[in-house]
N, CA, C and O atoms as a printed pandas DataFrame, in Angstrom:
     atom_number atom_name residue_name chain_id  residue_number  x_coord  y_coord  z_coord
0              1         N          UNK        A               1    0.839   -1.189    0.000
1              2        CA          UNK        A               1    0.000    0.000    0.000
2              3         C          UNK        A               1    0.876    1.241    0.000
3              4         O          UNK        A               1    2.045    1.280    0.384
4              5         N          UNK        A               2    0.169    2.238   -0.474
5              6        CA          UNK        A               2    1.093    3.493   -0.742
6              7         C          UNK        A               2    0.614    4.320    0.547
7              8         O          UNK        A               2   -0.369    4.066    1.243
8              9         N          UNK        A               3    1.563    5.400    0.711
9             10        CA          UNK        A               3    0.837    6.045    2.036
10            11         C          UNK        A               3    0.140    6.858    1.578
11            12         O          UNK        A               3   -0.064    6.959    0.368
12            13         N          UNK        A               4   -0.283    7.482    2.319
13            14        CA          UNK        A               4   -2.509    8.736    2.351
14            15         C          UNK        A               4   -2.863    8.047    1.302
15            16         O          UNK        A               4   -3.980    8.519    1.087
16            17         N          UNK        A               5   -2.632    7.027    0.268
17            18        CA          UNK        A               5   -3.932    6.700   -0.543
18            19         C          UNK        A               5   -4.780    5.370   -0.049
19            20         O          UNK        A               5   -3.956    4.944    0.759
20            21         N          UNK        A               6   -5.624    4.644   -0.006
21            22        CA          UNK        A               6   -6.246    3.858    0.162
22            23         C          UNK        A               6   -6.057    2.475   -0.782
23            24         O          UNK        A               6   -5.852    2.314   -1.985
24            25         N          UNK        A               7   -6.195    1.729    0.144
25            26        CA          UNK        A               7   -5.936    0.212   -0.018
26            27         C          UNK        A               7   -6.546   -0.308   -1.593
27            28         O          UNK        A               7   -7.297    0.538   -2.078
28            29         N          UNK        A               8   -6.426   -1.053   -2.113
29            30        CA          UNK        A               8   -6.570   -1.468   -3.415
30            31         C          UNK        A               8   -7.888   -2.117   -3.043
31            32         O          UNK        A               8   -8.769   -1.862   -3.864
32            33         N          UNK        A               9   -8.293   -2.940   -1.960
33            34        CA          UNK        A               9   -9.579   -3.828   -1.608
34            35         C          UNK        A               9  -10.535   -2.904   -1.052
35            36         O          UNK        A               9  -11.716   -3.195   -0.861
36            37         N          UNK        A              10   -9.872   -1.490   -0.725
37            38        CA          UNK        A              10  -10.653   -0.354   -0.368
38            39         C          UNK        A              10  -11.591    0.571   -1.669
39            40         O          UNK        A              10  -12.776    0.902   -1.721
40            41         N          UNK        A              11  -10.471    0.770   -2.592
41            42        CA          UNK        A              11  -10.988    0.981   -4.056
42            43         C          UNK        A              11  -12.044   -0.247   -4.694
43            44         O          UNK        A              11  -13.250   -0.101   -4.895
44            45         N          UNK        A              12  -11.545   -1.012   -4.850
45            46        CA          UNK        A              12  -12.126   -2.217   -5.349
46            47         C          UNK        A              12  -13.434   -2.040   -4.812
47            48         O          UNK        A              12  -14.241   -1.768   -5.700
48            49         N          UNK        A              13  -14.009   -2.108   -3.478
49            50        CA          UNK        A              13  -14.999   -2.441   -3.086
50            51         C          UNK        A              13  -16.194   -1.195   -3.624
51            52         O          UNK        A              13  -17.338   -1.184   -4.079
52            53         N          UNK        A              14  -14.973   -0.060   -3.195
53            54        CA          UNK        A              14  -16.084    1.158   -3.753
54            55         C          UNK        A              14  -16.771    0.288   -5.075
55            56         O          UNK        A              14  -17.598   -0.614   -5.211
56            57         N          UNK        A              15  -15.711    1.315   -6.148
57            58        CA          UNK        A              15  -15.924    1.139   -7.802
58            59         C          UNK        A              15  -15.844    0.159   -8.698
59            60         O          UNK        A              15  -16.007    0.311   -9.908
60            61         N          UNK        A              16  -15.462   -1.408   -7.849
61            62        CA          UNK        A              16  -15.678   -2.358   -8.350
62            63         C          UNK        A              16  -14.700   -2.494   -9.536
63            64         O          UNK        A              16  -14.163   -1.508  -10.041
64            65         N          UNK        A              17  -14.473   -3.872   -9.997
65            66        CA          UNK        A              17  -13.228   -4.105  -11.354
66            67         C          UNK        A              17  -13.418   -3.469  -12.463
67            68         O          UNK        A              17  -12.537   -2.860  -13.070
68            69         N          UNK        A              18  -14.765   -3.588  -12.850
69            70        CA          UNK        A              18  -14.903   -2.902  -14.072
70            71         C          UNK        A              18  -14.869   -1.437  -14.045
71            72         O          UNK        A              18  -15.058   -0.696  -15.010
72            73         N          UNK        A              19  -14.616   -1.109  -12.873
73            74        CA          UNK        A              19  -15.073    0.909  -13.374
74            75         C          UNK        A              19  -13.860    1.190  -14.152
75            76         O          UNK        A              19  -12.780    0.601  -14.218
76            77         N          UNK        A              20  -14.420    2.478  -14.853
77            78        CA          UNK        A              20  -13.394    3.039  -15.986
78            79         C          UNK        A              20  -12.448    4.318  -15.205
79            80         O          UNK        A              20  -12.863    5.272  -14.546
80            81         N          UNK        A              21  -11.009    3.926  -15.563
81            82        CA          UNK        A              21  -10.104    4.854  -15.027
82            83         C          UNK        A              21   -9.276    4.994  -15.906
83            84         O          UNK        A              21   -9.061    4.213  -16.833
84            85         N          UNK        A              22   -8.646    6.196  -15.640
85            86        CA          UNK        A              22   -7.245    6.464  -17.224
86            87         C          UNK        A              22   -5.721    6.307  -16.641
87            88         O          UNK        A              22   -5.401    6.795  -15.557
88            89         N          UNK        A              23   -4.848    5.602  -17.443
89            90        CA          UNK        A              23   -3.505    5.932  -17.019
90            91         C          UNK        A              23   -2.699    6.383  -18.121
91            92         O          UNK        A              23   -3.162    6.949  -19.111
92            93         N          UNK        A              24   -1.476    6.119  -17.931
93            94        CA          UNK        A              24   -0.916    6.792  -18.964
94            95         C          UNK        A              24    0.224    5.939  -19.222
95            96         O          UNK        A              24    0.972    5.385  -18.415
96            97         N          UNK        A              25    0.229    5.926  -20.841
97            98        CA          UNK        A              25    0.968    4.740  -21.706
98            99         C          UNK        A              25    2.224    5.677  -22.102
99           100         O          UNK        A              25    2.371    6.890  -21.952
100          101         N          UNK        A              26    3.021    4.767  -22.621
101          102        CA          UNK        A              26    4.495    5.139  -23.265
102          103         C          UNK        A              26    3.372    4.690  -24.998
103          104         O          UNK        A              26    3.082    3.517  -25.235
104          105         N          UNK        A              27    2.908    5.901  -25.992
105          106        CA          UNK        A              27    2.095    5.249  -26.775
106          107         C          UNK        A              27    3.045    4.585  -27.636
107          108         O          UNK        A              27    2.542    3.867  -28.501
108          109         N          UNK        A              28    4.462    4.670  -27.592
109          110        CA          UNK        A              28    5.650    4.216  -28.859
110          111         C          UNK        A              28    5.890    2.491  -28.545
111          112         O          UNK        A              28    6.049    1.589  -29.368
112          113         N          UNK        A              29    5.849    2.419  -27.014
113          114        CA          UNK        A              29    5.876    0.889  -26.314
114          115         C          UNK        A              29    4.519    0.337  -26.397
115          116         O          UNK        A              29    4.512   -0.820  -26.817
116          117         N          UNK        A              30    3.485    0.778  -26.147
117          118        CA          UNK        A              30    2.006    0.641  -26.034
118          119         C          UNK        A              30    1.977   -0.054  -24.664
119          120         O          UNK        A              30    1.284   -1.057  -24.494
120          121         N          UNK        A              31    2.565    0.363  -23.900
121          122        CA          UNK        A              31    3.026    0.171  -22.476
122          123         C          UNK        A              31    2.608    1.017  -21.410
123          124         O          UNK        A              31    2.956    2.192  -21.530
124          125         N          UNK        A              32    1.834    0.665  -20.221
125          126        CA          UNK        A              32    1.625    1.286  -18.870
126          127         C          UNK        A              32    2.957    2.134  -18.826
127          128         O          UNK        A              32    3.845    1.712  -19.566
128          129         N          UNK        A              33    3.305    3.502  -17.920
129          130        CA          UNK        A              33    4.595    3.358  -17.538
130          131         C          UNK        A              33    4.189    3.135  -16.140
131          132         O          UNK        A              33    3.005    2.960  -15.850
132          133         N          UNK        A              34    5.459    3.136  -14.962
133          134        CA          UNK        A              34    5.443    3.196  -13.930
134          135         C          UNK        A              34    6.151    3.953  -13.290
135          136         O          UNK        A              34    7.355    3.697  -13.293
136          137         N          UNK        A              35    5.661    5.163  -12.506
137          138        CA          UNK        A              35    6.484    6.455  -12.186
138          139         C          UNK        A              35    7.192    6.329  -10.651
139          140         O          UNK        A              35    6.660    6.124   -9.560
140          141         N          UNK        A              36    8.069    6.457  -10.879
141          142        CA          UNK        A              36    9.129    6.166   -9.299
142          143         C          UNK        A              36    8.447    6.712   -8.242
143          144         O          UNK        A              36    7.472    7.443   -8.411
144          145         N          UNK        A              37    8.714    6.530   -7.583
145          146        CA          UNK        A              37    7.684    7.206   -6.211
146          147         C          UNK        A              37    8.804    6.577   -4.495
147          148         O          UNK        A              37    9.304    5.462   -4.349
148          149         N          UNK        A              38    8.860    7.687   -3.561
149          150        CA          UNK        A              38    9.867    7.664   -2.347
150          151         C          UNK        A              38    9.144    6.451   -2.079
151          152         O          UNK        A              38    9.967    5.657   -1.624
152          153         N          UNK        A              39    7.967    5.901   -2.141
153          154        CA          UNK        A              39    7.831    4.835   -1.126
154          155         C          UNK        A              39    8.076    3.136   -1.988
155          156         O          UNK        A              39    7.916    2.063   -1.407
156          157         N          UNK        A              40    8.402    3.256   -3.158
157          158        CA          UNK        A              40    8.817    1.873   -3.570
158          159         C          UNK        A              40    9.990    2.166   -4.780
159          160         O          UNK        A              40   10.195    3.041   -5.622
160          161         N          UNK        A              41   10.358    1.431   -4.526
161          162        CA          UNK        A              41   11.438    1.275   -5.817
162          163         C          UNK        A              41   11.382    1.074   -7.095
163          164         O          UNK        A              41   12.306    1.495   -7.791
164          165         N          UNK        A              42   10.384    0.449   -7.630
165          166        CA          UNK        A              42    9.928   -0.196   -8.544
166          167         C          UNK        A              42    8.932    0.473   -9.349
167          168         O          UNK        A              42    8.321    0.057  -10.333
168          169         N          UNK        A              43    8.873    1.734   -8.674
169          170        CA          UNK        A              43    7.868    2.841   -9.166
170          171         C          UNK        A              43    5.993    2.196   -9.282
171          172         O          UNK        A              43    5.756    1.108   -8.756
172          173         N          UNK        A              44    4.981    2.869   -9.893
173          174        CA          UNK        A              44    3.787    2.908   -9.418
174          175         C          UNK        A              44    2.806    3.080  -10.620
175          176         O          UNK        A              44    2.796    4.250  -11.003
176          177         N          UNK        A              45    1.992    2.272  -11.317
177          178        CA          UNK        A              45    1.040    2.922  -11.998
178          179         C          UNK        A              45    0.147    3.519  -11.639
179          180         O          UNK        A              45   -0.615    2.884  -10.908
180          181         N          UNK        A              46   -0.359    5.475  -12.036
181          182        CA          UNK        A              46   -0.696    6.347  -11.732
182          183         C          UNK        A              46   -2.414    5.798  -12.496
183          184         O          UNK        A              46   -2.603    5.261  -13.587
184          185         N          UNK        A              47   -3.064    6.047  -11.818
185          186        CA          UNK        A              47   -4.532    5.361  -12.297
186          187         C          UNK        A              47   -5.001    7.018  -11.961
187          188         O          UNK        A              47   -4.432    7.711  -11.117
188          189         N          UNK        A              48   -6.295    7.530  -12.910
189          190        CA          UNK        A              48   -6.959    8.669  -12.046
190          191         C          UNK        A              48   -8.499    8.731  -12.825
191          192         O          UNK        A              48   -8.567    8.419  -14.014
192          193         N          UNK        A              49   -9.709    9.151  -12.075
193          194        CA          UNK        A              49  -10.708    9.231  -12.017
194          195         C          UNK        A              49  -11.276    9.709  -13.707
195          196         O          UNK        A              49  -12.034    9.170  -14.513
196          197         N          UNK        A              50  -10.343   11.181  -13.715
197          198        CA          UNK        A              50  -10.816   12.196  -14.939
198          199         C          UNK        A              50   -9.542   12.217  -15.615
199          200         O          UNK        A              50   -8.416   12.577  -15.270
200          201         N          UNK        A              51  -10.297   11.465  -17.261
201          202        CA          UNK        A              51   -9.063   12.280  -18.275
202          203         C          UNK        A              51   -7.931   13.524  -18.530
203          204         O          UNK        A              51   -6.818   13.512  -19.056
204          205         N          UNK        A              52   -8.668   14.504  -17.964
205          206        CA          UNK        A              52   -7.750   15.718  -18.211
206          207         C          UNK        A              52   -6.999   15.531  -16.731
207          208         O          UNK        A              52   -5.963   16.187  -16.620
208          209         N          UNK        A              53   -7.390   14.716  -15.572
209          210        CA          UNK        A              53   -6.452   15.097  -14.680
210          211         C          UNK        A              53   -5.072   14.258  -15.188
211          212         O          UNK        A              53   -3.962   14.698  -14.888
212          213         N          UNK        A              54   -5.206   13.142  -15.901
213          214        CA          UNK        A              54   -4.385   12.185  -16.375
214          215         C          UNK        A              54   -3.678   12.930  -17.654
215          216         O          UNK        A              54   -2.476   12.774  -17.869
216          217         N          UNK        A              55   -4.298   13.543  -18.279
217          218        CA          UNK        A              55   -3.361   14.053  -19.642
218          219         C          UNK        A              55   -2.248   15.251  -18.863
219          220         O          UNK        A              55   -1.151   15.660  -19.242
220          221         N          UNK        A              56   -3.009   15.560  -17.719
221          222        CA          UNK        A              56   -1.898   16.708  -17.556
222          223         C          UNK        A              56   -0.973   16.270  -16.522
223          224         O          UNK        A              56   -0.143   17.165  -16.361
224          225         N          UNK        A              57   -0.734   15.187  -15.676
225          226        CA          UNK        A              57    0.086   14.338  -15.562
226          227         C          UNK        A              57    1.149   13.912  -16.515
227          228         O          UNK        A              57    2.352   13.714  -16.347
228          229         N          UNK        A              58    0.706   13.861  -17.115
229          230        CA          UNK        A              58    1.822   12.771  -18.482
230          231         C          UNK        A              58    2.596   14.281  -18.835
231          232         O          UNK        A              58    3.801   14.259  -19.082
232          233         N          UNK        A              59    2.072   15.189  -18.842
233          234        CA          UNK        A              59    2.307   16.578  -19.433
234          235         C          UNK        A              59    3.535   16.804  -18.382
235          236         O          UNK        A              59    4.652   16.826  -18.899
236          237         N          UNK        A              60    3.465   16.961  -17.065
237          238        CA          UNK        A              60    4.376   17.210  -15.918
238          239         C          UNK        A              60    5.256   16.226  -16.062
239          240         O          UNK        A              60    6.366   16.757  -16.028
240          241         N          UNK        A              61    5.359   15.109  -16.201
241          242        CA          UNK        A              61    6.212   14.009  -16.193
242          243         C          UNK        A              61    6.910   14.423  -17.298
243          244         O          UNK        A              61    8.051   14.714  -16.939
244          245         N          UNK        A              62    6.770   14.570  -18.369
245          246        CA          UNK        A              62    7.539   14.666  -19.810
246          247         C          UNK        A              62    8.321   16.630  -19.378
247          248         O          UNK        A              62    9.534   16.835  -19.407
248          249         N          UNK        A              63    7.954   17.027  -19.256
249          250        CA          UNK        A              63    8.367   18.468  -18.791
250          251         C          UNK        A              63    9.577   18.146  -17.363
251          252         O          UNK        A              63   10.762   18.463  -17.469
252          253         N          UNK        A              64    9.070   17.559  -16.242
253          254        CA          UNK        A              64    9.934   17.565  -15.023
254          255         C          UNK        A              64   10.901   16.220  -15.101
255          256         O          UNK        A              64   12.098   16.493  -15.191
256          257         N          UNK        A              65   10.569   14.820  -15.080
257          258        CA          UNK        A              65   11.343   14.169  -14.840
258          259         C          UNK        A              65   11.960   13.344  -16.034
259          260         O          UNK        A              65   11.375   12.911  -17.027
260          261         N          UNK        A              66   13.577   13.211  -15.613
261          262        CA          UNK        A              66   14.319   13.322  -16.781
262          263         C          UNK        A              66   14.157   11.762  -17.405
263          264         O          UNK        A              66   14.856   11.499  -18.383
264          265         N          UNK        A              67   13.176   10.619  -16.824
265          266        CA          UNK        A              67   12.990    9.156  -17.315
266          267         C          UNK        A              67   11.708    9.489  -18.293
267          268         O          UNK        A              67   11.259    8.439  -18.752
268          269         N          UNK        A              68   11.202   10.313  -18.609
269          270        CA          UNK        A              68    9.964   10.659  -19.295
270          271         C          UNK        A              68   10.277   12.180  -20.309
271          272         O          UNK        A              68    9.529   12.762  -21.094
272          273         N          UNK        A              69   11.458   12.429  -19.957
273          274        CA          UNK        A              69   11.274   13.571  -21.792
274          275         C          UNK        A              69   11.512   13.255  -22.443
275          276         O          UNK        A              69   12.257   12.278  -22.376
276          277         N          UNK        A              70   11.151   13.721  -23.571
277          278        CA          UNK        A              70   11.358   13.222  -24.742
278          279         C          UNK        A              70   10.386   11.597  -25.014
279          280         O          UNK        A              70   10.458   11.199  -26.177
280          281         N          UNK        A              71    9.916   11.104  -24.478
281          282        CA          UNK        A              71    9.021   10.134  -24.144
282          283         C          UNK        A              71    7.283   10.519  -24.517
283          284         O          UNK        A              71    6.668   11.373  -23.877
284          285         N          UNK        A              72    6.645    9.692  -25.698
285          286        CA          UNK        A              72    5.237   10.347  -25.963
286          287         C          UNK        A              72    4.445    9.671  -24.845
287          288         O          UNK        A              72    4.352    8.446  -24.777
288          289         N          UNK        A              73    3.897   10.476  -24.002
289          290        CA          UNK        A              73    2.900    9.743  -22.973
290          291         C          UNK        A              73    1.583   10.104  -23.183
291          292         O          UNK        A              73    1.094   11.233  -23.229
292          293         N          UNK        A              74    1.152    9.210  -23.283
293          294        CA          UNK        A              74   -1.049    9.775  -23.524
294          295         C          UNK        A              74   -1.108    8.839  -22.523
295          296         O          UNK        A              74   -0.436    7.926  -22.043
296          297         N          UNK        A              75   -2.788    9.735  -22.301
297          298        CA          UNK        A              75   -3.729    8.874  -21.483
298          299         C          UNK        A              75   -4.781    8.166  -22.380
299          300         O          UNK        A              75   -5.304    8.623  -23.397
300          301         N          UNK        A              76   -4.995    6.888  -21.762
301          302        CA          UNK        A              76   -5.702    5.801  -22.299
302          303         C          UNK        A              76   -6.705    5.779  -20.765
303          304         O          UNK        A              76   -6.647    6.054  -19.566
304          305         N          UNK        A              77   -7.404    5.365  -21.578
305          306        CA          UNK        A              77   -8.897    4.565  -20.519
306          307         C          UNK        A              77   -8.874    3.457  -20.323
307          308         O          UNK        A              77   -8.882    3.064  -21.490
308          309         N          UNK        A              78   -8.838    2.202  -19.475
309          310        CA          UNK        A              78   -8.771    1.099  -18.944
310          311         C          UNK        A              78   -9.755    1.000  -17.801
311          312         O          UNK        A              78  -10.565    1.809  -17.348
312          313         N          UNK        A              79   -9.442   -0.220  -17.477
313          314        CA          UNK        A              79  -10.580   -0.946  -16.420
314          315         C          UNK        A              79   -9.556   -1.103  -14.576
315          316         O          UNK        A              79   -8.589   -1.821  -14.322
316          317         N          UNK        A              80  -10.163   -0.302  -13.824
317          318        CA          UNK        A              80   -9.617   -0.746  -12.750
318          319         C          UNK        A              80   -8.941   -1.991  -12.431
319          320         O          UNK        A              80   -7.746   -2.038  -12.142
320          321         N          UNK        A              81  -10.071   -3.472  -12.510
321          322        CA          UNK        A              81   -9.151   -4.528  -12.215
322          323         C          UNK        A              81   -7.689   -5.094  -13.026
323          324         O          UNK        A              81   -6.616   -5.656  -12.808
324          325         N          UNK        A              82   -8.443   -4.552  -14.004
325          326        CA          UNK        A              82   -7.204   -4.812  -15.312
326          327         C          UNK        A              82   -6.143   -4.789  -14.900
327          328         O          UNK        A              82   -5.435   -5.795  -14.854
328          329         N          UNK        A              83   -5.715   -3.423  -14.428
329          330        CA          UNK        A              83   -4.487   -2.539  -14.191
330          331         C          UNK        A              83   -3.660   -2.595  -12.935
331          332         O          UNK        A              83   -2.452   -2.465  -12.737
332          333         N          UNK        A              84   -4.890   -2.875  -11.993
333          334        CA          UNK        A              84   -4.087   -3.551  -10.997
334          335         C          UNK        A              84   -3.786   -5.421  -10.752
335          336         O          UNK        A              84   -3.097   -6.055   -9.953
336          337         N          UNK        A              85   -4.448   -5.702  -11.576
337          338        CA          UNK        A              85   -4.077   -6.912  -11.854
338          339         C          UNK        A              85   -2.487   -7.025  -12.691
339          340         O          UNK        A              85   -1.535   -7.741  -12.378
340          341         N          UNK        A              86   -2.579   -6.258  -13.600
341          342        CA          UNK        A              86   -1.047   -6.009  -14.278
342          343         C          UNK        A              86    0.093   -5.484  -13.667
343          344         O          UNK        A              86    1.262   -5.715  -13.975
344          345         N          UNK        A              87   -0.400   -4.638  -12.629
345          346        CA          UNK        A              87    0.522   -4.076  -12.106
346          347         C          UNK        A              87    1.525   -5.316  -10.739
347          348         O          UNK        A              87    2.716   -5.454  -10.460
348          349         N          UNK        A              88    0.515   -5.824  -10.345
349          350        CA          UNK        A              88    0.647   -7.158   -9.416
350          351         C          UNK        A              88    1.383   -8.023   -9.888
351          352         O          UNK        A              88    2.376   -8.464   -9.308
352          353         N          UNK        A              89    0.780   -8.553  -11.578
353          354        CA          UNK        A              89    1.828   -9.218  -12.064
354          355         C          UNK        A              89    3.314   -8.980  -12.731
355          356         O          UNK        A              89    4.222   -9.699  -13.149
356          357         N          UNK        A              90    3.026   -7.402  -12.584
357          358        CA          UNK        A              90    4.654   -7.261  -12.430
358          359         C          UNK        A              90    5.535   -6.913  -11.381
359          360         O          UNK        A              90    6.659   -6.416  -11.310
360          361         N          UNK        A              91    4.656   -7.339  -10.563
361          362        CA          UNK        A              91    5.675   -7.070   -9.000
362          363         C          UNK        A              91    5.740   -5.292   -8.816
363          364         O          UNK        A              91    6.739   -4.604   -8.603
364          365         N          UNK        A              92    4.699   -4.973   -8.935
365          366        CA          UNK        A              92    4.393   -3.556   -8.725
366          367         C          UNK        A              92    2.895   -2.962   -8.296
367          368         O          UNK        A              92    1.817   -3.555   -8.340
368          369         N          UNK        A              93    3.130   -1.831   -7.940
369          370        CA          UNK        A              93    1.563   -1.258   -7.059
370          371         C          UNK        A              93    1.045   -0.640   -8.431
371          372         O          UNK        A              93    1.517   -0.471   -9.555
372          373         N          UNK        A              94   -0.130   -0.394   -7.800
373          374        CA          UNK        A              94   -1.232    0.885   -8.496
374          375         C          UNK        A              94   -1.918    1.689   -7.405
375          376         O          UNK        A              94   -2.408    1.288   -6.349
376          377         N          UNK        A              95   -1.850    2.778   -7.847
377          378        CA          UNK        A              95   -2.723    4.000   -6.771
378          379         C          UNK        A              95   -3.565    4.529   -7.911
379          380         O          UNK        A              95   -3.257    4.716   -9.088
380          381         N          UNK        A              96   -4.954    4.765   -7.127
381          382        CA          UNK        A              96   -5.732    5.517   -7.711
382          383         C          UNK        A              96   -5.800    6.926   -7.118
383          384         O          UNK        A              96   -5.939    7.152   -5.916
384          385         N          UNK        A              97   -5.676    7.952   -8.184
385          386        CA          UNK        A              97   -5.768    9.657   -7.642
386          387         C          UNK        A              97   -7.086    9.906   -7.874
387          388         O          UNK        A              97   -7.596    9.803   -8.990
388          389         N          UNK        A              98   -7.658   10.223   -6.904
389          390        CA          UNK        A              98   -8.501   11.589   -7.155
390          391         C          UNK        A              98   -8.600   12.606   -7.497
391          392         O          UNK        A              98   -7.610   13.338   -7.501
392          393         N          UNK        A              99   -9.893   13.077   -7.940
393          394        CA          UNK        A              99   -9.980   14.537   -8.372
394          395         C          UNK        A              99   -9.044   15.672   -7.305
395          396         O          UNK        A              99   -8.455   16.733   -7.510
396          397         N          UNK        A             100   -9.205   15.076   -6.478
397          398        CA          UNK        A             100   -9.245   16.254   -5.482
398          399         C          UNK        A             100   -7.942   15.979   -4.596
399          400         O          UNK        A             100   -7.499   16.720   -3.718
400          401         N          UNK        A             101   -7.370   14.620   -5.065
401          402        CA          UNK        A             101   -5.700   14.177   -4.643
402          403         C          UNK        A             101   -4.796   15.149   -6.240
403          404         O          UNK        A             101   -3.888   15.973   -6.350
404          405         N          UNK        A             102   -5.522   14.574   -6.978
405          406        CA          UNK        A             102   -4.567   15.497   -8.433
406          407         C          UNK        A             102   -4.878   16.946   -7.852
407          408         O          UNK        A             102   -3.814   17.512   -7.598
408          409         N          UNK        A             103   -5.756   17.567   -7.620
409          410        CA          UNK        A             103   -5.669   19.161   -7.549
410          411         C          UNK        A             103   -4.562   19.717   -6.948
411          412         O          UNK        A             103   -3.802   20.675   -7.093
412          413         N          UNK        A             104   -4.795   18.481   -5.997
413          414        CA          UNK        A             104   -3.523   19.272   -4.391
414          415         C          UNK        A             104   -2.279   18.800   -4.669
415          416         O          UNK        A             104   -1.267   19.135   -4.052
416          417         N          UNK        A             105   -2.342   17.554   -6.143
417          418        CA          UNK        A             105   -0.304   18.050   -6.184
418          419         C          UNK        A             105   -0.510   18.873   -7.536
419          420         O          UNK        A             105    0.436   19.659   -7.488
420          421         N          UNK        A             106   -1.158   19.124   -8.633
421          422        CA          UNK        A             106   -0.969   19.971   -9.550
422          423         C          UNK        A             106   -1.108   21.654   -8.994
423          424         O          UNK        A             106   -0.946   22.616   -9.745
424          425         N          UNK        A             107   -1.509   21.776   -7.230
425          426        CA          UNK        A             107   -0.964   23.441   -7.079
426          427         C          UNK        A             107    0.250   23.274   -6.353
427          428         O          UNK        A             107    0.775   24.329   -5.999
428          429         N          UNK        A             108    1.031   21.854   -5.933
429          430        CA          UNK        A             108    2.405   21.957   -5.826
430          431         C          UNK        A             108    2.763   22.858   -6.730
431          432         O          UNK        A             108    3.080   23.991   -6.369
432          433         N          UNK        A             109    2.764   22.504   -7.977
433          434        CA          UNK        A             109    3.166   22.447   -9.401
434          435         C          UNK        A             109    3.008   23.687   -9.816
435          436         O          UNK        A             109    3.136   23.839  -11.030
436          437         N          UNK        A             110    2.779   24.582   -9.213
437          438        CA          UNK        A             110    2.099   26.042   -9.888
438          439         C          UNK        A             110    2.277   26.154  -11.365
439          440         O          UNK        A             110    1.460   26.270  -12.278
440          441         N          UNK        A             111    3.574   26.087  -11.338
441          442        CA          UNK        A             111    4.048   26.948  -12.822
442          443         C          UNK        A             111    3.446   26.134  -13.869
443          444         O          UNK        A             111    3.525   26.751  -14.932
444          445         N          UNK        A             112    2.805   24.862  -14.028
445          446        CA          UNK        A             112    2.247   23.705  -14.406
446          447         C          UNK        A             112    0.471   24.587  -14.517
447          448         O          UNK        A             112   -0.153   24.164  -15.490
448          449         N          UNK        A             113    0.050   25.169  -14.068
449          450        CA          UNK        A             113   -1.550   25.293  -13.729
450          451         C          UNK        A             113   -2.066   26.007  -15.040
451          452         O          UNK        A             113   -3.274   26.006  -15.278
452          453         N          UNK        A             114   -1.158   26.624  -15.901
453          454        CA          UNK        A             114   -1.828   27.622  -16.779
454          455         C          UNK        A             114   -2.131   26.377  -17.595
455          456         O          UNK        A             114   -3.281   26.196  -17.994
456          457         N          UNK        A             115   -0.882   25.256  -17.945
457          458        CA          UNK        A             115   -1.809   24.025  -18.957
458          459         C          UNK        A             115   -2.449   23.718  -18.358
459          460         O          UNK        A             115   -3.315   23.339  -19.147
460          461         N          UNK        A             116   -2.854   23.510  -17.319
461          462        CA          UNK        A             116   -4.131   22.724  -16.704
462          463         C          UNK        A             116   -5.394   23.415  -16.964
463          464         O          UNK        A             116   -6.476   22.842  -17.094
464          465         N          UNK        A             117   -5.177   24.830  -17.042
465          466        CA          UNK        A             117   -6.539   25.582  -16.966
466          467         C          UNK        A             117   -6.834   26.047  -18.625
467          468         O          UNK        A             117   -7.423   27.034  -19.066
468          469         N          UNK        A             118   -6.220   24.993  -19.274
469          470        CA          UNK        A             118   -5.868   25.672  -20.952
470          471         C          UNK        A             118   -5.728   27.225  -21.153
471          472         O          UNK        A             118   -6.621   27.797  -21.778
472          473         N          UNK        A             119   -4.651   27.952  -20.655
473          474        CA          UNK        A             119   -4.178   28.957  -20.447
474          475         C          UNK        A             119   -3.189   29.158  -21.371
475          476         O          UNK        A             119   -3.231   30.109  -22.152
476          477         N          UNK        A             120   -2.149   28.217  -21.355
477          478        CA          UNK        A             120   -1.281   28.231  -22.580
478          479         C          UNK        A             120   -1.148   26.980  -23.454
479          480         O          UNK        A             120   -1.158   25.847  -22.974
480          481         N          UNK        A             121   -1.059   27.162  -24.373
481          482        CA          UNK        A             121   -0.570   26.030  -25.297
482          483         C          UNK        A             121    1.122   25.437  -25.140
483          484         O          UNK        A             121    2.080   26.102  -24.746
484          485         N          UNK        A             122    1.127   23.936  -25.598
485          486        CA          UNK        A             122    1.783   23.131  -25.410
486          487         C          UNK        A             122    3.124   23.928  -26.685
487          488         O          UNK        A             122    4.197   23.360  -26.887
């Protein structure tokens, strides 16, 4: 389990396997990625509620960290169990973000908010 997010059997139970969530692919690999994170090594597939909170993710990743520039990342739509089922079988987590978990790290991010609010172009 990751810390402040909630348990996978905690999600699950809410929204069940089939609900629809977006992550974000390497589209050149047609591959999940998995973004490093302080609490595992092995990094994390980023699952989130709303498309645009997920496109502008992939957007920060390709801009800030240096394993993702130059790297085409889109968001794709998938199935909750799917993803954490994949992620399991690769000896790795999944967290699901919320609306309202993405808000509060994209105003970490300030300088990041004008793409979020389609303010400026890419």
């Amino acid at each position: 389990m990751i810390s402040g997010l909630p348990s996978e059997q905690t999600i699950l139970s809410e929204l069940g396997r089939d609900a629809d969530i977006w992550l974000i692919l390497n589209e050149d690999k047609k591959t999940a990625i998995f973004v490093p994170d302080k609490d595992t090594v092995k990094g994390v597939i980023w699952m989130f509620l709303g498309q645009k909170d997920c496109e502008h993710f992939a957007h920060m990743l390709t801009q800030m960290h240096p394993q993702f520039k130059g790297v085409n990342l889109v968001a794709r739509e998938g199935k909750l169990g799917i993803v954490y089922d994949y992620a399991r079988e690769k000896g790795r987590q999944a967290a699901l973000i919320t609306p309202e978990a993405a808000l509060t790290l994209f105003r970490e991010y300030e300088e990041f908010l004008p793409h979020y609010y389609g303010i400026e172009s890419d």
